[in-house]
C-alpha positions as CSV (number, residue, x, y, z in Angstrom):
1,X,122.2,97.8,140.7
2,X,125.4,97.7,139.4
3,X,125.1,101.8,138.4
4,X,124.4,102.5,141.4
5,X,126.5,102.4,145.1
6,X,123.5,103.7,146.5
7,X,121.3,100.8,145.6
8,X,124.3,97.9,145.9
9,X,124.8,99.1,149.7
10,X,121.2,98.8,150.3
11,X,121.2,95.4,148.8
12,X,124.0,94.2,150.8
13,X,122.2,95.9,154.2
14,X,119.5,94.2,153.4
15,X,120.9,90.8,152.5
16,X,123.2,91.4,155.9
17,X,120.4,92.0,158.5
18,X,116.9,92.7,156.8
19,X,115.4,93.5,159.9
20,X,117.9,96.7,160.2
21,X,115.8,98.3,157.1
22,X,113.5,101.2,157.2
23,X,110.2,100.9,155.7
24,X,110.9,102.8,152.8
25,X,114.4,100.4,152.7
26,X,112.4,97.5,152.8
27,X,110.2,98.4,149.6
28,X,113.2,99.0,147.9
29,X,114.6,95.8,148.9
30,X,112.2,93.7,147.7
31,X,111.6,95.2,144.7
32,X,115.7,94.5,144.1
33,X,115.1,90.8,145.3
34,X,111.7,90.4,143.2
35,X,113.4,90.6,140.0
36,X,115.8,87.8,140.7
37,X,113.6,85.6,142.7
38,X,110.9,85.5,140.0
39,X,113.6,84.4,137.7
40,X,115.1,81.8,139.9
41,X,111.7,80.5,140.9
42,X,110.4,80.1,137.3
43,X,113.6,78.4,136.5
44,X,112.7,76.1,139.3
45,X,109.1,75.3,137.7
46,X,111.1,74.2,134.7
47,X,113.5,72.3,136.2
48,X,110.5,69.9,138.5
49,X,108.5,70.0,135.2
50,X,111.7,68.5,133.2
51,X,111.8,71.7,130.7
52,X,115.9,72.3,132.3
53,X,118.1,69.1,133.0
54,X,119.7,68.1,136.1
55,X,123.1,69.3,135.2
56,X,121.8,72.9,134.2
57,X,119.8,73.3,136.9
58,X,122.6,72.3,139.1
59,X,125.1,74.7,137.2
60,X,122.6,78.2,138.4
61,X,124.6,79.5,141.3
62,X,121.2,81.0,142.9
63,X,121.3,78.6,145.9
64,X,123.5,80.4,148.0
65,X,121.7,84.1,147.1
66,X,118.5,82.6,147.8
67,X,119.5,81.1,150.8
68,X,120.5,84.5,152.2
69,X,118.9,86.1,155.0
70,X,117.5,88.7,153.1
71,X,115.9,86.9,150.4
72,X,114.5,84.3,152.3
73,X,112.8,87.2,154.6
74,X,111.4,88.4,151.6
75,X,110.0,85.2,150.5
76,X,108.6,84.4,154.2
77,X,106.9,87.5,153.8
78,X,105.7,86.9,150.1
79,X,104.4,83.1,150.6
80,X,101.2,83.7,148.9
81,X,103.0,84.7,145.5
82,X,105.5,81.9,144.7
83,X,104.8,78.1,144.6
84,X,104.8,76.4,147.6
85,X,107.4,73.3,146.9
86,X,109.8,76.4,145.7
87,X,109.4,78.3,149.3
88,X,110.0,74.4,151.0
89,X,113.1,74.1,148.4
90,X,114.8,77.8,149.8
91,X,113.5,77.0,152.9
92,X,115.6,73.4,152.8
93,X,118.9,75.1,151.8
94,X,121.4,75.5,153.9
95,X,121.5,79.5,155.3
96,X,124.6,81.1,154.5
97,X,125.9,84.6,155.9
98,X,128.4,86.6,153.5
99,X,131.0,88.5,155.2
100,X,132.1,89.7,152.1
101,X,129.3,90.5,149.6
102,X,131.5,90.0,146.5
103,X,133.1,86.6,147.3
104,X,131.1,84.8,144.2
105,X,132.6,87.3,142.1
106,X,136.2,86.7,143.2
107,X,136.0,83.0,142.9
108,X,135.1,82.8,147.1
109,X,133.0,79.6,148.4
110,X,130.5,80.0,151.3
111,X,133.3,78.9,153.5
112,X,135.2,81.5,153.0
113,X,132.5,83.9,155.4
C-alpha cells in the first residue's frame, strides 16, 4: 500500500465512508483490510488464550484502525469468518473518525479528528 497512491487513497476512501465504494472498490477494500484484520484478530486469540501478556497486548495500536468505519463494515459483513468474542471486542470499542489519515504516524491522538 505504501508503493502505491492509488491503493493508499482507496484505503483512506474506504476507511472515510465505505458505503461511497464501488463494487469493484469494495473488493479491493477488503482484500487491503483482510490482511491486517487476520493478523490483529489472531493476535487477539493469543492474547484471551494467555500466549501474549497484558502489557503487549495493550501496546498493539490496532484499536483505533479497527475501530474505523471501514473495517468494522468489513467485519459486519464478514461475521461468519472471525471469532465471535473478537467481532463483540471491535464492536465494544469506541468508533473513531480520522480527519487526517496519517495522524498515528505524526504522533496525533484520536482527539486530534
Amino acid at each position: 500500500m505504501i508503493q502505491s497512491e492509488e491503493v493508499a487513497l482507496l484505503h483512506e476512501k474506504g476507511q472515510r465512508d465505505p458505503n461511497s465504494l464501488t463494487k469493484g472498490e469494495k473488493l479491493r477494500f477488503f482484500m487491503i483490510v483482510r490482511v491486517s484484520v487476520n493478523a490483529y484478530s489472531a493476535m487477539f486469540q493469543q492474547y484471551r488464550s494467555g500466549q501474549i501478556d497484558k502489557q503487549t497486548w495493550e501496546s498493539v495500536a490496532f484499536d483505533i484502525y479497527v475501530s474505523q468505519q471501514g473495517v468494522r463494515k468489513y467485519l459486519n459483513d464478514q461475521v461468519h469468518v472471525y471469532e465471535q468474542d473478537f467481532i463483540e471486542y471491535v464492536n465494544s470499542l469506541e468508533e473513531y473518525t480520522v480527519s487526517d489519515p496519517v495522524f498515528l504516524m505524526t504522533g496525533g491522538s484520536a482527539n486530534d479528528t
